[in-house]
MOPAC internal coordinates of N, CA, C and O (Angstrom, degrees):
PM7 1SCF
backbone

  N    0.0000 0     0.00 0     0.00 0    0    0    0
  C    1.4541 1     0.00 0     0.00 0    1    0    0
  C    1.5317 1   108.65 1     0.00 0    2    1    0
  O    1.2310 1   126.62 1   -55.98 1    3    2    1
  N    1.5358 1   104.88 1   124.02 1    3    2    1
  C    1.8299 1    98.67 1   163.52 1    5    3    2
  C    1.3588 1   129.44 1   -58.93 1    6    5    3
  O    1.2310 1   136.93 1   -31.59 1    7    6    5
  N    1.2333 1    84.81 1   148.41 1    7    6    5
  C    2.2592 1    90.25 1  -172.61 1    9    7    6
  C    1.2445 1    88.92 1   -91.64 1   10    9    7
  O    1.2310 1   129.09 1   -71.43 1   11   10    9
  N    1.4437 1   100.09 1   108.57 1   11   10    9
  C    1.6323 1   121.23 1   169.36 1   13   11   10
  C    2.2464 1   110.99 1   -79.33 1   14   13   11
  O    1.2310 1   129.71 1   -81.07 1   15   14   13
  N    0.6308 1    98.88 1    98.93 1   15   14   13
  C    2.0777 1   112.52 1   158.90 1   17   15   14
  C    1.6309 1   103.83 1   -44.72 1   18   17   15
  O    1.2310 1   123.71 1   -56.49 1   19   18   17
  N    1.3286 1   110.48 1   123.51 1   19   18   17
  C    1.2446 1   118.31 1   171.85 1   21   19   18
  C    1.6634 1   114.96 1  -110.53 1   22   21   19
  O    1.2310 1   119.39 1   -64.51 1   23   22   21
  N    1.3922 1   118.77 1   115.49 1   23   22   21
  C    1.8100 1   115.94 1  -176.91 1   25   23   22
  C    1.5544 1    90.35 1   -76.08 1   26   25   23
  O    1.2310 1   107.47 1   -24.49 1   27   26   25
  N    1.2589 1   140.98 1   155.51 1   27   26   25
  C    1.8208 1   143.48 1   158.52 1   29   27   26
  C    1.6859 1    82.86 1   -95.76 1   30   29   27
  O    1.2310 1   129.22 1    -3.55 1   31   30   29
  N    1.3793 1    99.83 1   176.45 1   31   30   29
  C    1.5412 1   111.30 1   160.50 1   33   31   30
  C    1.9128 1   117.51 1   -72.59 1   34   33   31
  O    1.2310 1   120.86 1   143.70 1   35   34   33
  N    1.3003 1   115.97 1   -36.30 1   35   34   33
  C    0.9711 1   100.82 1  -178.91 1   37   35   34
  C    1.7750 1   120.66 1   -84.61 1   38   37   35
  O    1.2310 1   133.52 1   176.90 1   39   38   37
  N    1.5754 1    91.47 1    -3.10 1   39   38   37
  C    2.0951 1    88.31 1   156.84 1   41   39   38
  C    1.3142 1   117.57 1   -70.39 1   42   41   39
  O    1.2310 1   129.26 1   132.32 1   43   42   41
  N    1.6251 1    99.76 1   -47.68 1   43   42   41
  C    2.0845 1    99.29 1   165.37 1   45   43   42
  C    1.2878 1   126.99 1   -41.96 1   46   45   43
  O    1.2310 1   127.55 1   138.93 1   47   46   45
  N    1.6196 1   103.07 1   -41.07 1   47   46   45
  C    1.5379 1    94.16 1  -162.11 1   49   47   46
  C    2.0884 1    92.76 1   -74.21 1   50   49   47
  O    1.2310 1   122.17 1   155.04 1   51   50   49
  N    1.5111 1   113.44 1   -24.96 1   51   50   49
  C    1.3907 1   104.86 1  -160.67 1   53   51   50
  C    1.6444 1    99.98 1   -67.31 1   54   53   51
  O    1.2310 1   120.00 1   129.72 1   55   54   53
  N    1.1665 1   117.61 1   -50.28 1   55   54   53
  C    1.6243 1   129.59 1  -148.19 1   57   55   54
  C    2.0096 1    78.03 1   -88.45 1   58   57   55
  O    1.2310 1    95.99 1   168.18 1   59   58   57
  N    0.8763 1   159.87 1   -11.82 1   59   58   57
  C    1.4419 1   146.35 1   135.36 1   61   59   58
  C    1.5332 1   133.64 1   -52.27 1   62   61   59
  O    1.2310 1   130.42 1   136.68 1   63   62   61
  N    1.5220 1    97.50 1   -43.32 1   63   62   61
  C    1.7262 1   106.47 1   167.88 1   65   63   62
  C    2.2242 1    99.84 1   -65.64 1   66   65   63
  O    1.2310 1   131.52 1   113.86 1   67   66   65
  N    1.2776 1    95.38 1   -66.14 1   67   66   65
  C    1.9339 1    98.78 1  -174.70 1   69   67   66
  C    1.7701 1    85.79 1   -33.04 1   70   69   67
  O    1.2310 1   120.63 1   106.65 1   71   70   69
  N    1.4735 1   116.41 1   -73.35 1   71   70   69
  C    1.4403 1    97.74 1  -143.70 1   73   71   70
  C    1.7556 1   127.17 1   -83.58 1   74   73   71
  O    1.2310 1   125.83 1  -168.75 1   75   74   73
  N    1.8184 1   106.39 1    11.25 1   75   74   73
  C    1.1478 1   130.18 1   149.38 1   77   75   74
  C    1.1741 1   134.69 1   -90.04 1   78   77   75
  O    1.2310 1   120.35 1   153.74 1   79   78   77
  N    1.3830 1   116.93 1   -26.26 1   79   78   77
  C    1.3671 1   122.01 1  -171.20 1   81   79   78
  C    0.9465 1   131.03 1    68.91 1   82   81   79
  O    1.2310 1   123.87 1  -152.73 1   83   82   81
  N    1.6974 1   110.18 1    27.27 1   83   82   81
  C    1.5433 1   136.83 1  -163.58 1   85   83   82
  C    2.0151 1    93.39 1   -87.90 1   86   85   83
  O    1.2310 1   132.53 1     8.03 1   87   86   85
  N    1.3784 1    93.40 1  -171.97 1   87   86   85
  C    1.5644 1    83.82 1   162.95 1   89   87   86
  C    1.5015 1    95.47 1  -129.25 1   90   89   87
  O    1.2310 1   123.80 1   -39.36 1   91   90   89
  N    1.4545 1   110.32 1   140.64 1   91   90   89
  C    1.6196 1   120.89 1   165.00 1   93   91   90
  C    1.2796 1   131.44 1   -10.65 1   94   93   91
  O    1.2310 1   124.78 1   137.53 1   95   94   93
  N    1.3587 1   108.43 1   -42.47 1   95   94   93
  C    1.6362 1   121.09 1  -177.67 1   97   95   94
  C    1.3075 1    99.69 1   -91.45 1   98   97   95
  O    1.2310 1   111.05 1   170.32 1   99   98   97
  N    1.4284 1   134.45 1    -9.68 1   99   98   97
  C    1.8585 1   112.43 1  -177.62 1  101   99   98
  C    1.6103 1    75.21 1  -101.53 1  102  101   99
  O    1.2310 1   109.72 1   114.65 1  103  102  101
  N    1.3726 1   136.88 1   -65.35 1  103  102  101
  C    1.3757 1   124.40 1  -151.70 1  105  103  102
  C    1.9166 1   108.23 1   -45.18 1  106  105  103
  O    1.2310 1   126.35 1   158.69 1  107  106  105
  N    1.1219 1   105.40 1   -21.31 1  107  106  105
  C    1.7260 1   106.57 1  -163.02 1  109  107  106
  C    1.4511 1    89.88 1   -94.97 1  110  109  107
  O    1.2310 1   106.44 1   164.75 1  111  110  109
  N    1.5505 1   142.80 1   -15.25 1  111  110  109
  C    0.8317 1   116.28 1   179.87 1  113  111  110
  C    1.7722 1   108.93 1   -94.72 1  114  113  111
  O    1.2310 1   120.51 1   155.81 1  115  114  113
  N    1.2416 1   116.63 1   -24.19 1  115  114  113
  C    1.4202 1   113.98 1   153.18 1  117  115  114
  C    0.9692 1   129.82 1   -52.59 1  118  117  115
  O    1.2310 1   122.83 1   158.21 1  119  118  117
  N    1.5161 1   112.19 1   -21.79 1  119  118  117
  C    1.7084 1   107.23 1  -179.03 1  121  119  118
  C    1.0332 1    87.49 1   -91.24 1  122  121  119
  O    1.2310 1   103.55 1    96.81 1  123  122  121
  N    1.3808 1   147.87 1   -83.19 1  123  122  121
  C    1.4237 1   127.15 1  -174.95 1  125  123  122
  C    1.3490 1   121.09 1   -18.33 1  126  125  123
  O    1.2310 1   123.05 1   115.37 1  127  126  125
  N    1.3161 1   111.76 1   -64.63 1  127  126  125
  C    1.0945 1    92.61 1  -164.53 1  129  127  126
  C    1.7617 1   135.36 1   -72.86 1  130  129  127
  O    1.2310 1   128.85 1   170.60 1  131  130  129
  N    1.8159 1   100.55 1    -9.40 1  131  130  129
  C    1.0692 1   106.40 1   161.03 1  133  131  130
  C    1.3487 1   123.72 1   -68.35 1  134  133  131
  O    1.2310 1   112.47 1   120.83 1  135  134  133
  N    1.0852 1   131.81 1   -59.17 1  135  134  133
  C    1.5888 1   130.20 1   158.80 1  137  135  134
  C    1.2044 1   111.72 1   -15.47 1  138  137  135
  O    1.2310 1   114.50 1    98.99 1  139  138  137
  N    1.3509 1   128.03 1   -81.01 1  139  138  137
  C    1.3359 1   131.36 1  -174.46 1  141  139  138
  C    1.6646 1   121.86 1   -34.24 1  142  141  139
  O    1.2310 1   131.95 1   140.52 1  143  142  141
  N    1.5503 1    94.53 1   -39.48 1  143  142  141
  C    1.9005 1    98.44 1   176.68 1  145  143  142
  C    1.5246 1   115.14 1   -78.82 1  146  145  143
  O    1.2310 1   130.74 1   148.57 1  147  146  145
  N    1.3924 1    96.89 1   -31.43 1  147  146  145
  C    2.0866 1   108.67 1   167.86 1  149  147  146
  C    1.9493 1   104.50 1   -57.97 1  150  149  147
  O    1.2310 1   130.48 1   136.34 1  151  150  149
  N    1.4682 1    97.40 1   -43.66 1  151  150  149
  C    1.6297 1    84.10 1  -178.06 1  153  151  150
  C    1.6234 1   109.42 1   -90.68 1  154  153  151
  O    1.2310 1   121.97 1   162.64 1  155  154  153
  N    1.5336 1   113.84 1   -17.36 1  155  154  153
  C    1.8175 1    98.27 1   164.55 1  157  155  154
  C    1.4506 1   126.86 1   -77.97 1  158  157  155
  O    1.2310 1   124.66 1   177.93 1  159  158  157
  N    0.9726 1   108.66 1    -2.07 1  159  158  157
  C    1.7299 1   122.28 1   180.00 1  161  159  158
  C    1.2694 1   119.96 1   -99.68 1  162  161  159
  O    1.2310 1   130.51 1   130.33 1  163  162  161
  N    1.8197 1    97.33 1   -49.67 1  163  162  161
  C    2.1342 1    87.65 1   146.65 1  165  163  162
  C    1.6760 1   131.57 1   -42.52 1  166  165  163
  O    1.2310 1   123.74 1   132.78 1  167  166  165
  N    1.5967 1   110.43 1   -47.22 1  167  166  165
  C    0.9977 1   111.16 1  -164.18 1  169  167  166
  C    1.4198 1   120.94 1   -76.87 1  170  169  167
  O    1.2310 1   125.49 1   164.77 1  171  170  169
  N    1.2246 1   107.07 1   -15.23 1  171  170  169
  C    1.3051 1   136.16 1   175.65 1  173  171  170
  C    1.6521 1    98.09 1   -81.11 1  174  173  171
  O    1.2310 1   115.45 1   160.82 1  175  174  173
  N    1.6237 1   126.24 1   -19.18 1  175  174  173
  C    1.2805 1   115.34 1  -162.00 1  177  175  174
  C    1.5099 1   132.42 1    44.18 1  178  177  175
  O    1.2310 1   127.64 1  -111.76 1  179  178  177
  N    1.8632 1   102.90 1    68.24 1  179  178  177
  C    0.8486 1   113.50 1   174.92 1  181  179  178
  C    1.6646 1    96.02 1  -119.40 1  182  181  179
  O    1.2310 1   110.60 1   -25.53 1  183  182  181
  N    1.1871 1   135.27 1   154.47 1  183  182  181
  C    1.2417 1   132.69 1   143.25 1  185  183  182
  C    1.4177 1   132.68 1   -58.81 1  186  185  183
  O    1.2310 1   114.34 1   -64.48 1  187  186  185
  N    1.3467 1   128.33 1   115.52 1  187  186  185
  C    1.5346 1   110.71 1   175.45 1  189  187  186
  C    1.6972 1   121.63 1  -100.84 1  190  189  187
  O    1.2310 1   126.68 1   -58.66 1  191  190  189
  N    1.1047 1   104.75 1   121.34 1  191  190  189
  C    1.5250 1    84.28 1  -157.58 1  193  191  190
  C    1.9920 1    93.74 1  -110.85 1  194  193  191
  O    1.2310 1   118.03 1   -38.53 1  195  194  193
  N    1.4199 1   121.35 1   141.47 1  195  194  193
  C    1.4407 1   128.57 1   162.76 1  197  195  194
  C    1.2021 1   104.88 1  -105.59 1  198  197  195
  O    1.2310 1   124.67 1   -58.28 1  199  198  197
  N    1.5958 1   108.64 1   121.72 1  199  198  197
  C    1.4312 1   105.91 1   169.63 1  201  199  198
  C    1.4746 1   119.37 1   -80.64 1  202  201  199
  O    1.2310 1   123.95 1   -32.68 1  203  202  201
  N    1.5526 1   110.03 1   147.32 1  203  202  201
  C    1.0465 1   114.70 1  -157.59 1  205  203  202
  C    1.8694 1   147.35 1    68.79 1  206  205  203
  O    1.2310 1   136.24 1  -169.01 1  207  206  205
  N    1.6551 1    86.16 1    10.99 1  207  206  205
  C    1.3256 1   116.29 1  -172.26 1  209  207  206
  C    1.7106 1   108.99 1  -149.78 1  210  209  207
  O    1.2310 1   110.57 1   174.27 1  211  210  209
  N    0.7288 1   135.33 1    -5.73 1  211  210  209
  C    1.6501 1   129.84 1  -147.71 1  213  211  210
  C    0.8375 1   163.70 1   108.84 1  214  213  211
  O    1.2310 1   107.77 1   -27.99 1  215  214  213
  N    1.2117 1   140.43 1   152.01 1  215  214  213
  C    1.4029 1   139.01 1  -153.83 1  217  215  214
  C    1.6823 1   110.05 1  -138.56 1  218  217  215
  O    1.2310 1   121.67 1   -76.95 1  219  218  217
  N    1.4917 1   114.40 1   103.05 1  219  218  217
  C    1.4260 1   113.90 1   175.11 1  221  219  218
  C    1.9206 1   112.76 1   -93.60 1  222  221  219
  O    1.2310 1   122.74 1   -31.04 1  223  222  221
  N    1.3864 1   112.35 1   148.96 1  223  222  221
  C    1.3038 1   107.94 1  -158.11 1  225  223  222
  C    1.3397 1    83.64 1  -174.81 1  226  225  223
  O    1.2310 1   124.78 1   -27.26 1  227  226  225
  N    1.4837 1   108.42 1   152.74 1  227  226  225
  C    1.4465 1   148.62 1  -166.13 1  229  227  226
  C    1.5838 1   101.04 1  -118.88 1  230  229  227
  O    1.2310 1   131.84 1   -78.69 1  231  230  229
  N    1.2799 1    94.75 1   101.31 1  231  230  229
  C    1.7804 1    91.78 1   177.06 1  233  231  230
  C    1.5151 1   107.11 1  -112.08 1  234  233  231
  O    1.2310 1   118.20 1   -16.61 1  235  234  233
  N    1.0189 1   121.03 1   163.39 1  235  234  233
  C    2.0992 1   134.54 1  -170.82 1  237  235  234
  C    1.6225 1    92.88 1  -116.36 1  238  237  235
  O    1.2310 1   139.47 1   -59.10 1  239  238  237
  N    1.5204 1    79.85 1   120.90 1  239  238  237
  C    1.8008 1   101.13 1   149.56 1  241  239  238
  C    1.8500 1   123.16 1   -98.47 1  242  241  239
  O    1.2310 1   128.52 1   -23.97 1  243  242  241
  N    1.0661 1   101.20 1   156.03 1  243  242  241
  C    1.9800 1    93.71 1  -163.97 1  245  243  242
  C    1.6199 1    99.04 1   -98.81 1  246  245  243
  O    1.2310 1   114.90 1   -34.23 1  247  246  245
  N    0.8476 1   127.28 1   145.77 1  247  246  245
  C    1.1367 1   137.47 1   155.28 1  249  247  246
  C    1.3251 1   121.39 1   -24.03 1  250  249  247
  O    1.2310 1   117.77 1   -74.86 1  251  250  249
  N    1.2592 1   121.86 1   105.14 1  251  250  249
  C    1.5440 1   115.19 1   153.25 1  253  251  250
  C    1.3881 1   120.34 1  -154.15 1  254  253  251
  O    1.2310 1   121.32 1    21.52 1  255  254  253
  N    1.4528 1   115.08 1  -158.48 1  255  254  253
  C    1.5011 1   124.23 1  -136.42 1  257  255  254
  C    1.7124 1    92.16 1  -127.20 1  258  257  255
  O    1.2310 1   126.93 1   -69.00 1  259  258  257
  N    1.5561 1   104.27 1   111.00 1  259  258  257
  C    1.6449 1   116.33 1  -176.55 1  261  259  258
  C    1.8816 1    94.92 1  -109.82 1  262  261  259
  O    1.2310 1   138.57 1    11.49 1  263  262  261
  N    1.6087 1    81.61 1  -168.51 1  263  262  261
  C    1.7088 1    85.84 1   177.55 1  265  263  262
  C    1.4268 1   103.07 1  -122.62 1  266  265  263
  O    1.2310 1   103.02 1   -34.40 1  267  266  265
  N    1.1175 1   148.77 1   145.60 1  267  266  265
  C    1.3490 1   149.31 1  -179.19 1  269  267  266
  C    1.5216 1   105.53 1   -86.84 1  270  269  267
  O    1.2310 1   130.66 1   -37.79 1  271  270  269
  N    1.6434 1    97.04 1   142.21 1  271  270  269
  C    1.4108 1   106.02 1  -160.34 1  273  271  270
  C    1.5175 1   116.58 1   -81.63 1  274  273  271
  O    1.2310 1   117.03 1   -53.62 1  275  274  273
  N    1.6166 1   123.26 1   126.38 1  275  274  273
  C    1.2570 1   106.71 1  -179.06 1  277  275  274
  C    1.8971 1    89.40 1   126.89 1  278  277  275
  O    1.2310 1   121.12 1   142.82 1  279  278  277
  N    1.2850 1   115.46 1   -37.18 1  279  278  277
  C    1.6728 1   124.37 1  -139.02 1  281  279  278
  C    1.3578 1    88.23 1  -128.92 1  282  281  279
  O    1.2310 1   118.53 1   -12.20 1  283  282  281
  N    1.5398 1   120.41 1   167.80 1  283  282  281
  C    1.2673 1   132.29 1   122.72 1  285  283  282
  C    1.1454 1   143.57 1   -75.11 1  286  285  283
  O    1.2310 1   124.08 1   168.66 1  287  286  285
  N    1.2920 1   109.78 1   -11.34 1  287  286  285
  C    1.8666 1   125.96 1   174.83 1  289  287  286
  C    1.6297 1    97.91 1   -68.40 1  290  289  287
  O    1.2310 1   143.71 1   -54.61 1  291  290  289
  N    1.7633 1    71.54 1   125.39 1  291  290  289
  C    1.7809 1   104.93 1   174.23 1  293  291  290
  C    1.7863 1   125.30 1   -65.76 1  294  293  291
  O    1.2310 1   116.53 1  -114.55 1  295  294  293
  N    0.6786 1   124.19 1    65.45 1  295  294  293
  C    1.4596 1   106.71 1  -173.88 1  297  295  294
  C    1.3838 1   128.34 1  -101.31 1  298  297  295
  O    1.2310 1   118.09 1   -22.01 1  299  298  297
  N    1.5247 1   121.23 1   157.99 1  299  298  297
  C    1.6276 1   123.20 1  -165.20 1  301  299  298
  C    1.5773 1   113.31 1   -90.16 1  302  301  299
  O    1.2310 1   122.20 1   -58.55 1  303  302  301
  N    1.3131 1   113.39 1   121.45 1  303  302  301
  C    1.1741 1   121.80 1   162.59 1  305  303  302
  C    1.4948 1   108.18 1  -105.09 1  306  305  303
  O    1.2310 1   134.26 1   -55.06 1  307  306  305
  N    1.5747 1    90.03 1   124.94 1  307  306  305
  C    1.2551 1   127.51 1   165.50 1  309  307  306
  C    1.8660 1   126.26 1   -38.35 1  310  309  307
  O    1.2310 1   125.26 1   -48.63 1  311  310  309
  N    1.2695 1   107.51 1   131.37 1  311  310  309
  C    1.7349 1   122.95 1  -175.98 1  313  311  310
  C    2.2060 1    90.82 1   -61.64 1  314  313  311
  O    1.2310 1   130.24 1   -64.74 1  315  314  313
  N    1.3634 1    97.85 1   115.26 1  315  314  313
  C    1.2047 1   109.69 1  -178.08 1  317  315  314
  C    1.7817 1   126.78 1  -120.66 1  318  317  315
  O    1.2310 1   112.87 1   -48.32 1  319  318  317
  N    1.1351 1   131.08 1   131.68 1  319  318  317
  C    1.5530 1   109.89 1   177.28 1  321  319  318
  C    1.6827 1   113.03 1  -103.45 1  322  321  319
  O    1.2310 1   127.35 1   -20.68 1  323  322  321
  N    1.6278 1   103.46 1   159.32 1  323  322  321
  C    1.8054 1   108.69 1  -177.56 1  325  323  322
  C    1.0721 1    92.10 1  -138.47 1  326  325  323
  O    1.2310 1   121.91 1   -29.43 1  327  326  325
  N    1.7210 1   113.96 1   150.57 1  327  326  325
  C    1.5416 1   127.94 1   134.30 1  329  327  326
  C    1.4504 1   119.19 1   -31.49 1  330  329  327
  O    1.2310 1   130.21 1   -45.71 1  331  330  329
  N    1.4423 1    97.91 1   134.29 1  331  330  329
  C    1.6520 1    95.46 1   169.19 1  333  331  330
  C    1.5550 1   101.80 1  -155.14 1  334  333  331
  O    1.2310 1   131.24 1   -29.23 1  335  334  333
  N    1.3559 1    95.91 1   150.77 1  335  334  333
  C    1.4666 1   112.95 1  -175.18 1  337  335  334
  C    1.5294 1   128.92 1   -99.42 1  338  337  335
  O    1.2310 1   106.31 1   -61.05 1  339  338  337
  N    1.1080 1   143.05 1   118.95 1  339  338  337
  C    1.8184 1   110.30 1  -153.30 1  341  339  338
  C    2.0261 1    76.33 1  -138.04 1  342  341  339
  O    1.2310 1   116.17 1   -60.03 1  343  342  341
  N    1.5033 1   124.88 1   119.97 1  343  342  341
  C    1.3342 1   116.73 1  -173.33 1  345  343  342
  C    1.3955 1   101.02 1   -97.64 1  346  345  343
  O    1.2310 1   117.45 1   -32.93 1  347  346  345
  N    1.7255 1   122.45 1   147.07 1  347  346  345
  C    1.2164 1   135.84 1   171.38 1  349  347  346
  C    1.8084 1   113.75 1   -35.67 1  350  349  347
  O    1.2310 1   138.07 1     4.79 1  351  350  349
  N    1.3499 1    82.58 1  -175.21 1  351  350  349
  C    1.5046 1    96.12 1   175.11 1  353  351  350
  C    1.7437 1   115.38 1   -82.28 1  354  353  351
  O    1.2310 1   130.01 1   137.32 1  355  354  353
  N    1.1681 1    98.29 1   -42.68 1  355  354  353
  C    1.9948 1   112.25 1   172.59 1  357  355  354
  C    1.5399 1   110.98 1   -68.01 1  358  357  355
  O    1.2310 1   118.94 1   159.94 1  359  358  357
  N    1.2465 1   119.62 1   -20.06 1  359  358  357
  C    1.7046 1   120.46 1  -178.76 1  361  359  358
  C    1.5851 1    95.60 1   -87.86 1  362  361  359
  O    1.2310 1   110.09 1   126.57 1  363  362  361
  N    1.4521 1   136.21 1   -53.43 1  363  362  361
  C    0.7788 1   144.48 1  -133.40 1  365  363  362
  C    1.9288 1    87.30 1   -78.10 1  366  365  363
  O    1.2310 1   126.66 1   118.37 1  367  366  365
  N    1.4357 1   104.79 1   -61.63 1  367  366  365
  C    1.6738 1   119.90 1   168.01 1  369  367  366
  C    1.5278 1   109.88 1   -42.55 1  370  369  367
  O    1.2310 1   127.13 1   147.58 1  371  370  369
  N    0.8546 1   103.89 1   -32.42 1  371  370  369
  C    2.0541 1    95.46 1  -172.46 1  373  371  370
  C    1.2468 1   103.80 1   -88.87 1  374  373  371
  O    1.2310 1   112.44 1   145.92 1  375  374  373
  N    0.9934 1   131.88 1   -34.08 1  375  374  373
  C    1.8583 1   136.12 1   165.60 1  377  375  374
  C    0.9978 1   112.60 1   -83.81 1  378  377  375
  O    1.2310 1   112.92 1  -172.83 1  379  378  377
  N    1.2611 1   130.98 1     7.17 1  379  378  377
  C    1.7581 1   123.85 1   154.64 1  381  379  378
  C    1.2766 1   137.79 1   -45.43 1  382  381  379
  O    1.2310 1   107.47 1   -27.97 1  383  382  381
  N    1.3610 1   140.96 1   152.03 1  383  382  381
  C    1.3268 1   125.47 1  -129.19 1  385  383  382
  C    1.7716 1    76.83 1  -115.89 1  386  385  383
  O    1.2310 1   120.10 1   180.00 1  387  386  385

């Protein structure tokens, strides 16, 4: 398995302040506060789309009928919605293998 690198948010907010010259505490409050409008605009079911970066969106799964784990009893899971991420055409190119 590849050894996957994990960024946290507060490496973003650091390596954003260095390469702005912002200070730590305004960059983190933009990142907050951008997040927060990405997840009120989902919830609201809006799409947010960045061009050249992405497209966040709330997609619906339908209802249906699994088996519970452990058992053979059938049971219904419920029509549910998720976050979803779908990345541009320029993200997709810069992470190319």
């Amino acid at each position: 398995m590849a050894n996957k690198k994990t960024v946290t948010k507060a490496d973003l907010v650091n390596h954003v302040a260095e390469t702005t010259g912002l200070k730590k505490k305004d960059v983190k409050a933009v990142v907050d506060a951008f997040l927060s409008e990405v997840a009120d605009m989902l919830d609201r079911d809006y799409k947010v789309q960045l061009t050249g970066f992405g497209t966040f969106e709330v997609r619906k799964r339908k209802a249906r009928t699994g088996v519970k784990p452990g058992t053979t009893e059938k049971i219904k899971i419920p029509a549910s919605k998720y976050p979803a991420f779908k990345p541009g055409k320029a993200l997709k190119e810069k992470v190319k293998v």
